[in-house]
C-alpha positions in Angstrom: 100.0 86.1 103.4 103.3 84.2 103.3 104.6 86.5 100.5 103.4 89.4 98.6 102.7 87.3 95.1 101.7 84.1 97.0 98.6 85.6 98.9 97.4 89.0 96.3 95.4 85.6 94.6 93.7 85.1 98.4 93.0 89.2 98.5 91.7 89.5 94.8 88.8 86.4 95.3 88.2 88.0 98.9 88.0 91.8 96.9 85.5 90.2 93.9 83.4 88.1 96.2 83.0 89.9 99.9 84.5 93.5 99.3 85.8 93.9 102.7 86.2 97.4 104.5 89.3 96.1 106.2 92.6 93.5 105.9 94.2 92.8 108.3 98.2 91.1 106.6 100.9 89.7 108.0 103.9 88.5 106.3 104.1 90.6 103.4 108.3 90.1 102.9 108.2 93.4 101.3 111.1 95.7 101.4 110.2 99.1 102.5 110.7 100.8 98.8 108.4 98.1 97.6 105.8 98.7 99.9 103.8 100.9 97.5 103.3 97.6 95.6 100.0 97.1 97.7 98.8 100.4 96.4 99.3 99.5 92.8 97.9 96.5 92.6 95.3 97.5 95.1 93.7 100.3 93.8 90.6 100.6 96.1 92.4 100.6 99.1 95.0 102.6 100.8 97.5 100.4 102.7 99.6 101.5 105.6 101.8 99.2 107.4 105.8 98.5 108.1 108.5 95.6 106.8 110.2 93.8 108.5 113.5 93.7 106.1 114.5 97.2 107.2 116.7 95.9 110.4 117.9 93.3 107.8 118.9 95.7 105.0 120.5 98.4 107.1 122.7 95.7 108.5 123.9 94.2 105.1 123.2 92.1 101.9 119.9 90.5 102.3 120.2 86.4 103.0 116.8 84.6 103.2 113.3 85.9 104.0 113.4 87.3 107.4 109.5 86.8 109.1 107.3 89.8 109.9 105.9 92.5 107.5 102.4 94.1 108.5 99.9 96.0 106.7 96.6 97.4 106.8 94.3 97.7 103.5 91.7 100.3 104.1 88.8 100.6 101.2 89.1 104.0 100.2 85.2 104.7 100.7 86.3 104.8 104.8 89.1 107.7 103.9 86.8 110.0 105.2 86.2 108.5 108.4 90.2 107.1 109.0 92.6 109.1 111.1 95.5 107.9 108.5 
């Protein structure tokens, strides 16, 4: 993804044009509390995942972007069949 804002443009043609089951993200640069981001702007998925700013934040201010930040967008037609 290389960003939240940067890639949501890559996952909204990919949403409109194949309507996949399953993403597979990396590099979100999400905080923790902002995580819930993917489910607003997402609506027909449920997203589970971790960031990787939560070492970062519980050691101080915030400098830079650090790398890492996974999630998994599952269309919510499979919530019947997830274990999540």
């Amino acid at each position: 993804m290389h960003g939240f804002h940067q890639g949501c443009t890559v996952i909204d043609d990919l949403i409109n044009e194949i309507k996949p089951d399953v993403f597979l993200l990396q590099e979100h640069w999400l905080t923790p509390s902002n995580l819930n981001t993917f489910e607003h702007r997402f609506s027909d998925y449920f997203p589970f995942g971790s960031s990787a700013m939560s070492s970062c934040l519980e050691s101080g201010m915030l400098r830079g972007r650090p790398f890492g930040g996974v999630i998994t967008l599952v269309s919510k037609t499979l919530r019947n069949y997830s274990i999540f």
